[in-house]
VEXMI-964820 format. One record per residue (C-alpha): x, y, z; residue in three letters. Coordinates in nm, 3 decimals. Layout:
N
+---------+---------+---------+---------+
|      px |      py |      pz | residuo |
+---------+---------+---------+---------+
|       X |       Y |       Z |     ALA |
...
+---------+---------+---------+---------+
This chain:
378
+---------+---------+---------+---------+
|      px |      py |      pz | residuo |
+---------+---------+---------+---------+
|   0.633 |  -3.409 |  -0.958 |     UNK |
|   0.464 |  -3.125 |  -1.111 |     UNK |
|   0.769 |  -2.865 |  -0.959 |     UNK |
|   0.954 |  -2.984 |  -1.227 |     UNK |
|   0.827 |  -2.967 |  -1.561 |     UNK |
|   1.085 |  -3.012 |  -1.797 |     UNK |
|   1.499 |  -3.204 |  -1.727 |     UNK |
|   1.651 |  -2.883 |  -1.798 |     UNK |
|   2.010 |  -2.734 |  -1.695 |     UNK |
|   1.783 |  -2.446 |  -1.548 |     UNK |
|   1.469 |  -2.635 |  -1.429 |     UNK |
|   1.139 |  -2.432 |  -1.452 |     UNK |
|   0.952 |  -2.323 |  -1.144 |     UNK |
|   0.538 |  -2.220 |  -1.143 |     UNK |
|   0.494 |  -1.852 |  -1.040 |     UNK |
|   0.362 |  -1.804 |  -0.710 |     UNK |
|  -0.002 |  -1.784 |  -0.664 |     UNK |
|  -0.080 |  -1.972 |  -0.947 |     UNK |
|  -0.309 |  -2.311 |  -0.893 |     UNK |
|  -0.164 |  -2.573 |  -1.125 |     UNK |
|  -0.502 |  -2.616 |  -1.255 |     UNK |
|  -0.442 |  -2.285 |  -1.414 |     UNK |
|  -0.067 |  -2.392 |  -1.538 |     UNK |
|   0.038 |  -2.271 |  -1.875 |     UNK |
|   0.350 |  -2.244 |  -2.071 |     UNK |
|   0.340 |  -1.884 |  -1.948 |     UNK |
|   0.255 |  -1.957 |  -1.593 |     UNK |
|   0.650 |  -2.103 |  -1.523 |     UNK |
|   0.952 |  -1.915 |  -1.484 |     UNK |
|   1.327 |  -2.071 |  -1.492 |     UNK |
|   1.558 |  -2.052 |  -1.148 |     UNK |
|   1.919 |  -2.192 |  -1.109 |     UNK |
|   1.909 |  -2.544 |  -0.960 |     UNK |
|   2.048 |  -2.413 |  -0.644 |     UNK |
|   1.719 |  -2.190 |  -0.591 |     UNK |
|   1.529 |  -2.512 |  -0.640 |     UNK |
|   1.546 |  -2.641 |  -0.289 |     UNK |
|   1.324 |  -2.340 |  -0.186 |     UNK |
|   1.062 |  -2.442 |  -0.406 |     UNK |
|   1.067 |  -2.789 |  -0.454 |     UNK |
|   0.998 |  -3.080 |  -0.119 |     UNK |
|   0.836 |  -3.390 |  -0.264 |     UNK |
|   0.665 |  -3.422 |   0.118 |     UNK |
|   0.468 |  -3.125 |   0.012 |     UNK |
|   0.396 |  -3.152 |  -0.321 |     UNK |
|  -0.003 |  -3.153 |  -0.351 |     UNK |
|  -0.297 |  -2.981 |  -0.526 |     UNK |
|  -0.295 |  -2.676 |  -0.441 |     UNK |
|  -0.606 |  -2.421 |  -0.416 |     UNK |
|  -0.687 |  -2.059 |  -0.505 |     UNK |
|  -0.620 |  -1.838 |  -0.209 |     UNK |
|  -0.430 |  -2.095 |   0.024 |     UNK |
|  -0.067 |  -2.170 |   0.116 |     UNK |
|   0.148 |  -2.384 |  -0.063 |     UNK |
|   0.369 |  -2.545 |   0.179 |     UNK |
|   0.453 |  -2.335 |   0.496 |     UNK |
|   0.511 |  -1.918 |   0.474 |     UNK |
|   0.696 |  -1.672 |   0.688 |     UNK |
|   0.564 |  -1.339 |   0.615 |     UNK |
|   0.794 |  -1.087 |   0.669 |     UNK |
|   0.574 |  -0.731 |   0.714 |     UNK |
|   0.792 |  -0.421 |   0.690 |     UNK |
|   0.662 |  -0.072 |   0.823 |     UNK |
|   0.393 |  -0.321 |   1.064 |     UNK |
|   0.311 |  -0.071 |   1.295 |     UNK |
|   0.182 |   0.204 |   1.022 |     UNK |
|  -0.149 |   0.229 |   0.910 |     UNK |
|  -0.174 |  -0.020 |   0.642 |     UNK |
|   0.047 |  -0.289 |   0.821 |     UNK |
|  -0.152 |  -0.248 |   1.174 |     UNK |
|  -0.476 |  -0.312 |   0.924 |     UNK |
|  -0.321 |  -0.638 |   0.819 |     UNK |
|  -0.257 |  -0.754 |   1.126 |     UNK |
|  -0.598 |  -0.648 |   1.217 |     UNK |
|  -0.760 |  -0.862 |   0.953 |     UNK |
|  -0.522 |  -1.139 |   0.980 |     UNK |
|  -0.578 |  -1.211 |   1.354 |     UNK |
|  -0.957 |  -1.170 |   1.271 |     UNK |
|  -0.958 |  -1.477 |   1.033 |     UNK |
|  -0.754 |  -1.371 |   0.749 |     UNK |
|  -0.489 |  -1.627 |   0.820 |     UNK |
|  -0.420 |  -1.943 |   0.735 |     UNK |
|  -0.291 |  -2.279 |   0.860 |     UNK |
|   0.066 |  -2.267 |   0.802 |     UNK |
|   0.124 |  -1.918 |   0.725 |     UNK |
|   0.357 |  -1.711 |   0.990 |     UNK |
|   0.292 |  -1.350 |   1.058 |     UNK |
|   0.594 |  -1.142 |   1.123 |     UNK |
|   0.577 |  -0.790 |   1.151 |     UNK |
|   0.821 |  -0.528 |   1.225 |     UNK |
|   0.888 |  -0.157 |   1.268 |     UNK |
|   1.166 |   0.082 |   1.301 |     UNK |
|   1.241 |  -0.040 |   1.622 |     UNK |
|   1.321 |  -0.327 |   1.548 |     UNK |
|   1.563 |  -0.213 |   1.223 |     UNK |
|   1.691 |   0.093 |   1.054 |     UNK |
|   1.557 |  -0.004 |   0.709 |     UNK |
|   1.781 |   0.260 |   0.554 |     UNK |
|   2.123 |   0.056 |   0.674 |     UNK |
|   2.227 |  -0.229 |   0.497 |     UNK |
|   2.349 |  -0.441 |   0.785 |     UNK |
|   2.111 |  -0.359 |   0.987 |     UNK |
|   1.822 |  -0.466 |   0.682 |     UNK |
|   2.021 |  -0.775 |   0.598 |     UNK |
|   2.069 |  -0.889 |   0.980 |     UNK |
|   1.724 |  -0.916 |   1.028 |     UNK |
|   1.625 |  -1.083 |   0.731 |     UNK |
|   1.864 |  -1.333 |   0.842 |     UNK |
|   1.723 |  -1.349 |   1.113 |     UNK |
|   1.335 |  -1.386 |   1.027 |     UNK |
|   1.420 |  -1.588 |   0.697 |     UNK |
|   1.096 |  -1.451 |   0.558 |     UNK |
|   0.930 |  -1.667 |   0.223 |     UNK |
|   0.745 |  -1.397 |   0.182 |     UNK |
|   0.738 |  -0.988 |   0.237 |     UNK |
|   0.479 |  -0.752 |   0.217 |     UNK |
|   0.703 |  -0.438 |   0.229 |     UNK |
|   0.540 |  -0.109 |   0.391 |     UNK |
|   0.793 |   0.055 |   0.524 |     UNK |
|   0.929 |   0.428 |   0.391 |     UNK |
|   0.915 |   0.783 |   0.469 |     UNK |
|   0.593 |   0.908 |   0.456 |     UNK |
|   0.430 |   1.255 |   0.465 |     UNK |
|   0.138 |   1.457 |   0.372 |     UNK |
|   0.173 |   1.746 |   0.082 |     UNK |
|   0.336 |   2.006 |   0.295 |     UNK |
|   0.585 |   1.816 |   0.432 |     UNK |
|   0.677 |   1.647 |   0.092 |     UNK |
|   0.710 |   2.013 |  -0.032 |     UNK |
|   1.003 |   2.086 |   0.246 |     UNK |
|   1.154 |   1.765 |   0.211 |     UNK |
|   1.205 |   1.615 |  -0.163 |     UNK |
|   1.580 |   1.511 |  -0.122 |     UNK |
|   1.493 |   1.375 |   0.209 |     UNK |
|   1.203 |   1.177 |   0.054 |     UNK |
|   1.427 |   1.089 |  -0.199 |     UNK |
|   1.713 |   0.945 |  -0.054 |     UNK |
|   1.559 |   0.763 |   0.254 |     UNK |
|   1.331 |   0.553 |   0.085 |     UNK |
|   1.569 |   0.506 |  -0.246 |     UNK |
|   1.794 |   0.315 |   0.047 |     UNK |
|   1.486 |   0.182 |   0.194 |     UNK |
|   1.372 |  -0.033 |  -0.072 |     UNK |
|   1.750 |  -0.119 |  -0.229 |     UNK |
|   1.818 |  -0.282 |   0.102 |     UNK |
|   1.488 |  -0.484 |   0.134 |     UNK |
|   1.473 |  -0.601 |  -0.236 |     UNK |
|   1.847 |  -0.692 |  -0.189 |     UNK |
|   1.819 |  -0.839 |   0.128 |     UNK |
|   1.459 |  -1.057 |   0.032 |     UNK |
|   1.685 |  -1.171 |  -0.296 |     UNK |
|   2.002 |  -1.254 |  -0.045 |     UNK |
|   1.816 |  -1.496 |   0.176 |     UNK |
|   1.599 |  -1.632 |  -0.125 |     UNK |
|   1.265 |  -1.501 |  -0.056 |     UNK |
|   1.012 |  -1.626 |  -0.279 |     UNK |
|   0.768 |  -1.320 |  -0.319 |     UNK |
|   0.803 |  -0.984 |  -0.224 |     UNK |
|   0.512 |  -0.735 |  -0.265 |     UNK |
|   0.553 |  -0.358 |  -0.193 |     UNK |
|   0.364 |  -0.075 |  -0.185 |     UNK |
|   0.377 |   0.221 |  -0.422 |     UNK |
|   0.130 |   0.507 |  -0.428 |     UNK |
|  -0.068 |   0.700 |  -0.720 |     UNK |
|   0.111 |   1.026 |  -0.674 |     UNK |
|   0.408 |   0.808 |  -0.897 |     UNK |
|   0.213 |   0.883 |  -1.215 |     UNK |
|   0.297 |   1.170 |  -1.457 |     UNK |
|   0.158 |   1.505 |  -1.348 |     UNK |
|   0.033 |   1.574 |  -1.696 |     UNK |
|  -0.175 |   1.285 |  -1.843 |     UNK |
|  -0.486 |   1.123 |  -1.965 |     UNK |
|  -0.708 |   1.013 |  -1.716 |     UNK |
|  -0.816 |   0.772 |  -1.588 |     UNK |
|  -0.415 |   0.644 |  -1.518 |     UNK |
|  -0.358 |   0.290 |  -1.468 |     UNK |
|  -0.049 |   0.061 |  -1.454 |     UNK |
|   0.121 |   0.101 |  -1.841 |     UNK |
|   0.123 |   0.489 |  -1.758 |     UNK |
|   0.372 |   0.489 |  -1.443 |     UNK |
|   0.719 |   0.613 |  -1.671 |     UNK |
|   0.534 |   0.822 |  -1.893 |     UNK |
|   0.639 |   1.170 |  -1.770 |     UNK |
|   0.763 |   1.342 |  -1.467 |     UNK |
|   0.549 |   1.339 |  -1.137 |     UNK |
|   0.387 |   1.647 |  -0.977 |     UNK |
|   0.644 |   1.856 |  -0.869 |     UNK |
|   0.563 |   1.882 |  -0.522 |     UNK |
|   0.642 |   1.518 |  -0.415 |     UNK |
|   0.870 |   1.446 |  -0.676 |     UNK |
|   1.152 |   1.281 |  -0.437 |     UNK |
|   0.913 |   1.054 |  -0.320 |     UNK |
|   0.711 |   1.005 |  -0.642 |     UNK |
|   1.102 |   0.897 |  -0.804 |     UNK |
|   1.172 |   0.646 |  -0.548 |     UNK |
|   0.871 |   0.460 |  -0.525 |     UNK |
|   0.864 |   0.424 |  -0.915 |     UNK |
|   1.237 |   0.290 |  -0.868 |     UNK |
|   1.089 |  -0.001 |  -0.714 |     UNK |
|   0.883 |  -0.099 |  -1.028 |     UNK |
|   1.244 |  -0.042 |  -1.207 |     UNK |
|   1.393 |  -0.270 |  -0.937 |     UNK |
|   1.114 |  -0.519 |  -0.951 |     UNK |
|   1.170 |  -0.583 |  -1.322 |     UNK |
|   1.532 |  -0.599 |  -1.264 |     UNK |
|   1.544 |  -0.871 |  -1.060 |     UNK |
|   1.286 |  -1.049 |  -1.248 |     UNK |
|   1.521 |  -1.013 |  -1.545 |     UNK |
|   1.833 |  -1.098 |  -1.384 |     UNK |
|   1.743 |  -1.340 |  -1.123 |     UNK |
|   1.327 |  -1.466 |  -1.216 |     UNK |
|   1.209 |  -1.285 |  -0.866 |     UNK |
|   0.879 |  -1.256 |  -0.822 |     UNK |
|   0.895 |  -0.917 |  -0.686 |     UNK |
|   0.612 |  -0.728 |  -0.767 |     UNK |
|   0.409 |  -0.437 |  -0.635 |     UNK |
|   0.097 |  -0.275 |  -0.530 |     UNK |
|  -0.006 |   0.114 |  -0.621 |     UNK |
|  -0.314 |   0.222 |  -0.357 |     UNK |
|  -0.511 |   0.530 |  -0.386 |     UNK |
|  -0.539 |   0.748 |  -0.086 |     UNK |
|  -0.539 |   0.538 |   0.251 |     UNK |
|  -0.659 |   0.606 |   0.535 |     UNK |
|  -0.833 |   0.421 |   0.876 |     UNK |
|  -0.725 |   0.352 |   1.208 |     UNK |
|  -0.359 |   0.418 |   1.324 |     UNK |
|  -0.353 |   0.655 |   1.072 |     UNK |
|  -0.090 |   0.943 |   1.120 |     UNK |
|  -0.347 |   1.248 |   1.228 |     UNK |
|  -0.076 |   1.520 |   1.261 |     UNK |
|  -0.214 |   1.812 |   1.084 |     UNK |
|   0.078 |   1.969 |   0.920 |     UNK |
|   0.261 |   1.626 |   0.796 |     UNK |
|  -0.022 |   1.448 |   0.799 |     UNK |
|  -0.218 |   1.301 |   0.440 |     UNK |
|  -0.540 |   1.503 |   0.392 |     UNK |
|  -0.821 |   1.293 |   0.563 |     UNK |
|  -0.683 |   1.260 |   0.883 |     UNK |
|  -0.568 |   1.603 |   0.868 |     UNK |
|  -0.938 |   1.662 |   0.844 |     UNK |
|  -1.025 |   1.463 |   1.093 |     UNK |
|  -0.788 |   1.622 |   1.382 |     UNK |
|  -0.931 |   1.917 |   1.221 |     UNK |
|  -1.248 |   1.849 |   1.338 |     UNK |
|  -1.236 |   1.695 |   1.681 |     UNK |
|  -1.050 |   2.028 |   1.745 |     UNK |
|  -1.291 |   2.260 |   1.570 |     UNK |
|  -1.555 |   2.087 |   1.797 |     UNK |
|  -1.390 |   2.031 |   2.076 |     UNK |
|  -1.293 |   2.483 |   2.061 |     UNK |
|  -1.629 |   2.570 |   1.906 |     UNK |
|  -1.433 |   2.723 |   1.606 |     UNK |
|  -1.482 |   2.754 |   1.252 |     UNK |
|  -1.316 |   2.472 |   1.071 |     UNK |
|  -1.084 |   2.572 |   0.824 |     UNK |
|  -0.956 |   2.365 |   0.536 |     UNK |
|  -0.614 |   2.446 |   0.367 |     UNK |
|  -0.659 |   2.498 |  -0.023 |     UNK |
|  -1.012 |   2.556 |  -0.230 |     UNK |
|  -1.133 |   2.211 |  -0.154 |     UNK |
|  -1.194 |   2.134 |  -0.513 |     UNK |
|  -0.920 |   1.861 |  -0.584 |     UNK |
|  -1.071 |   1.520 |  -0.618 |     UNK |
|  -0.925 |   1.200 |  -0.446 |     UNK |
|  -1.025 |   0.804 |  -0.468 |     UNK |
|  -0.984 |   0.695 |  -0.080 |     UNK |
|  -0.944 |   0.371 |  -0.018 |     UNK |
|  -1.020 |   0.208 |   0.377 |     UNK |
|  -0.724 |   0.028 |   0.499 |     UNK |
|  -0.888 |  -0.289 |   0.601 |     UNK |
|  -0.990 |  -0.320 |   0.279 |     UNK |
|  -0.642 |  -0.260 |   0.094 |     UNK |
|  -0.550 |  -0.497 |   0.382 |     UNK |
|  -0.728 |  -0.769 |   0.238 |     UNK |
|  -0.638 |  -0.670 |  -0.139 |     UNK |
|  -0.254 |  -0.694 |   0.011 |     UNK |
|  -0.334 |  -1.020 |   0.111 |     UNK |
|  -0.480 |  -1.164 |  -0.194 |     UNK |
|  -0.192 |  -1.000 |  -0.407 |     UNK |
|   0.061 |  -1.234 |  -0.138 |     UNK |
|  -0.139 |  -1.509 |  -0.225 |     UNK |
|  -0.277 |  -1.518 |  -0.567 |     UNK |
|  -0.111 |  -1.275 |  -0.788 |     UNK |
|   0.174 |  -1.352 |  -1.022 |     UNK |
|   0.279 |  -1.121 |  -1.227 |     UNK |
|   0.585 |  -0.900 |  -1.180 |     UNK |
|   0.340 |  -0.592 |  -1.364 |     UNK |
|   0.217 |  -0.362 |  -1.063 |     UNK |
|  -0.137 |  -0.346 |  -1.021 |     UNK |
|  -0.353 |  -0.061 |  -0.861 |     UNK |
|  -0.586 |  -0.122 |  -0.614 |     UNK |
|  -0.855 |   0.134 |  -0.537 |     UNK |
|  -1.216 |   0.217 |  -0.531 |     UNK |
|  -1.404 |   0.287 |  -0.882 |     UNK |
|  -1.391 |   0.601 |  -1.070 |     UNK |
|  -1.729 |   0.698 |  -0.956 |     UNK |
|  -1.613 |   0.695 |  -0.610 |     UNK |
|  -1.389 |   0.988 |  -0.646 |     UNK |
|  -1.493 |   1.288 |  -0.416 |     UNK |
|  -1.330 |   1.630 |  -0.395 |     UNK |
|  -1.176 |   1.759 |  -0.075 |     UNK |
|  -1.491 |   1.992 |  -0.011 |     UNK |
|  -1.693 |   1.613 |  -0.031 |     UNK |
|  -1.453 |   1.466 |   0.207 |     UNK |
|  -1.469 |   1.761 |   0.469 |     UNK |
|  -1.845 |   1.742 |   0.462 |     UNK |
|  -1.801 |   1.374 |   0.571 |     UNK |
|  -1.594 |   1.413 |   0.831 |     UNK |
|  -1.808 |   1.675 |   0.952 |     UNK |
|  -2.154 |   1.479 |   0.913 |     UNK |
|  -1.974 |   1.168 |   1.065 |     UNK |
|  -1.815 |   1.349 |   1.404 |     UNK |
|  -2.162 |   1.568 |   1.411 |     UNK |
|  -1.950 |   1.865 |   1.421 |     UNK |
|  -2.257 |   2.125 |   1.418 |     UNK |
|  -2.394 |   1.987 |   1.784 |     UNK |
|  -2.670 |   2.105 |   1.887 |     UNK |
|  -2.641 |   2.430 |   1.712 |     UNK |
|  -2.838 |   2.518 |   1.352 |     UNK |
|  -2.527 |   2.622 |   1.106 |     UNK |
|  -2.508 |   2.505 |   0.771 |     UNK |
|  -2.204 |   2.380 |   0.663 |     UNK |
|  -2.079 |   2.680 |   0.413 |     UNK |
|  -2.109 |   2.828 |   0.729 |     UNK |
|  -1.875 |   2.690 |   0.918 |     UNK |
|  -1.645 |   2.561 |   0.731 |     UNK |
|  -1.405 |   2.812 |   0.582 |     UNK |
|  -1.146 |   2.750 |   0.285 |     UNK |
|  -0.787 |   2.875 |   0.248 |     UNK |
|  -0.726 |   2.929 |  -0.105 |     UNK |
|  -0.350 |   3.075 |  -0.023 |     UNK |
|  -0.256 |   2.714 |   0.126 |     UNK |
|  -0.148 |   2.497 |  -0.187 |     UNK |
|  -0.410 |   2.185 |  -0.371 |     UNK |
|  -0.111 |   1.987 |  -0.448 |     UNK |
|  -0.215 |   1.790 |  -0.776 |     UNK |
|  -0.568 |   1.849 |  -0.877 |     UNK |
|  -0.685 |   1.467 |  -0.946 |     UNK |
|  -0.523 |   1.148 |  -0.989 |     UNK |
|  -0.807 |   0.943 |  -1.103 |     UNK |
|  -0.710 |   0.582 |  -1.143 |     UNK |
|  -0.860 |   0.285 |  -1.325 |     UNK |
|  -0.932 |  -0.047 |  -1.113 |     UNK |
|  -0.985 |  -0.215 |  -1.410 |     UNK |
|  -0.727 |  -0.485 |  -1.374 |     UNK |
|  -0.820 |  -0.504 |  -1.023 |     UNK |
|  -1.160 |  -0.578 |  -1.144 |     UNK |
|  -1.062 |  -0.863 |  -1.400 |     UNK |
|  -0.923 |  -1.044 |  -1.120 |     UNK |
|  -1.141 |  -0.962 |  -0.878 |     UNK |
|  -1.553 |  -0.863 |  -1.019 |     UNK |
|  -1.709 |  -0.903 |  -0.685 |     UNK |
|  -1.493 |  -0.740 |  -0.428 |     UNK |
|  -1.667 |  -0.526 |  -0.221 |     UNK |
|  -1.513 |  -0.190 |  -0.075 |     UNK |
|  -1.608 |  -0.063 |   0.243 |     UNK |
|  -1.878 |   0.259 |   0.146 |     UNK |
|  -1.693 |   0.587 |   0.206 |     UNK |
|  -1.907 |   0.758 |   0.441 |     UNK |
|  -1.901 |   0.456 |   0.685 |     UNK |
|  -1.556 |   0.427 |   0.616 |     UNK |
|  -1.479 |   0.759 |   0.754 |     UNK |
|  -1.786 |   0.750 |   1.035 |     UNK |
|  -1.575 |   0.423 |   1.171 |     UNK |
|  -1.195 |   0.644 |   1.142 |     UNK |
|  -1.356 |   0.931 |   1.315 |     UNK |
|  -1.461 |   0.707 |   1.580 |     UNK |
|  -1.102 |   0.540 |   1.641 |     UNK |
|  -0.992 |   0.858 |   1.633 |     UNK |
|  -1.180 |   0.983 |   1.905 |     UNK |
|  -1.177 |   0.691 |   2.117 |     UNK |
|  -0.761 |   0.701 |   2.094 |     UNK |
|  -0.666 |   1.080 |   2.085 |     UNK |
|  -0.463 |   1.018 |   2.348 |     UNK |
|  -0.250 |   0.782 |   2.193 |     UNK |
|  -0.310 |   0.824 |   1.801 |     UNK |
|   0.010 |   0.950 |   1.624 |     UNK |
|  -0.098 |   1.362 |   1.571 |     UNK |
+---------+---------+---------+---------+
């Protein structure tokens, strides 16, 4: 059976997502015999394919009722799924990710193969400026008791989700993955920035230690439906977007915090849903990988703004040009000016994905919005 390459004390394993078409001596990683049974059933040892299930997963999704994990369920109940894969996901109602027992109860429970982990404490600039320890600690416990817990109850894959504000303030652009230790983060989210780059530490670790295939993903700026649109805490393009309805809805001058000259990569959430699940599926290495939109998609805040504005047709029926009516704060804080990032290795594995074009990106977020104010988190 082709499990099993070699009758060694510490028989060899492929890593996940590989097709054994593809097999090479560097595509197989050692485990301890008694890991073997998770891997190994002769009933369902078969060619496997690119992009499908090998044998029957569990997918454990933490943080499932945020933004990205309500897009994955989104695209996964539209025909992302396959047969023999189980969706599970979860929220803070259903465990206090930051306590151990609770964490390692319900992975017990779910027995997840898989994890696409989601969950932390999350916040737009301002609030990150109040609250670095907080940052810190919560999601430092966060993701110590989900890798430990995935490892405990033998979890074959974990992927979780970093962010680009992890990369040194002062760099080259554009950044991409080698660059994540290279110097402190931006000062004003640097509890947050630590922690999230301890799970690339952590990933490694376990890899070292243990062969895990714990890996993770680093997005650019997210945002879509479900999105949190609460204007002080919130991340900037829903902030803009709450701005908006509310400028329109008063007949006020919008006014955007800072001088609307920073310059962001957004990326849609149903597309870094479906990136999320072709990582689960298909990629193997323990190395994080980013996933955004080009270089040449970056747009400053001012560019974003004026979307928003053109996409909730925030002018009416009366004549004003923008400059007009929209006003900038300059004593409100940019937070880091850019934090361009490469999608080159995103783009080796994947030439032909296609992202979601920005402005109808944002024209289908306002209208969520909208439709939902009532119950959208704001």
């Amino acid at each position: 059976p082709y499990w099993c390459k070699a009758k060694t004390p510490f028989p060899r394993v492929p890593r996940e997502g590989l097709a054994p078409s593809t097999w090479t001596a560097s595509s197989w990683r050692i485990v301890h015999r008694k890991q073997l049974s998770d891997w190994w059933n002769p009933a369902q040892v078969q060619p496997a394919t690119m992009g499908e299930p090998q044998g029957s997963m569990r997918i454990l999704v933490t943080g499932g009722s945020g933004l990205v994990g309500r897009a994955i369920q989104k695209v996964v109940a539209d025909g992302a799924g396959l047969p023999g894969e189980e969706w599970v996901f979860v929220s803070s109602k259903d465990a206090d990710l930051t306590d151990a027992a609770q964490t390692k109860a319900l992975f017990q429970k779910v027995q997840p193969t898989h994890v696409i982990h989601l969950a932390a404490m999350v916040g737009g600039l301002f609030r990150n400026i109040k609250y670095n320890l907080d940052f810190w600690r919560k999601n430092v416990h966060i993701n110590d008791n989900v890798l430990h817990s995935a490892f405990e109850v033998g979890t074959r894959k974990v992927v979780s989700c970093l962010s680009t504000c992890i990369f040194p303030d002062k760099t080259t652009y554009p950044i991409d993955e080698t660059m994540i230790h290279n110097g402190p983060p931006h000062s004003s989210n640097f509890g947050y920035s630590y922690a999230k780059r301890m799970i690339d530490v952590q990933n490694r670790a376990y890899f070292q230690q243990h062969g895990c295939t714990f890996t993770a993903v680093i997005p650019t700026n997210v945002f879509g439906p479900h999105d949190n649109f609460n204007i002080e805490d919130g991340h900037v393009l829903p902030g803009l977007i709450h701005k908006v309805h509310l400028a329109k809805s008063n007949g006020s001058a919008l006014t955007v915090w800072g001088t609307g000259k920073p310059r962001r990569q957004f990326i849609y959430s149903l597309d870094l849903a479906r990136l999320f699940i072709w990582v689960l599926r298909e990629y193997s290495e323990v190395e994080p990988i980013i996933l955004s939109v080009g270089e040449e998609d970056e747009v400053s805040i001012k560019e974003a703004a004026e979307a928003v504005v053109e996409a909730m047709d925030f002018c009416g029926e009366v004549t004003v040009s923008f400059d007009s009516s929209v006003q900038f704060d300059s004593s409100k804080s940019d937070g880091q000016y850019k934090k361009t990032a490469s999608n080159g290795k995103l783009r080796a594995y994947l030439p032909d994905f296609r992202f979601t074009p920005f402005k109808q990106a944002v024209k289908e977020t306002c209208a969520w919005f909208t439709d939902n104010y009532e119950q959208a988190r704001k």
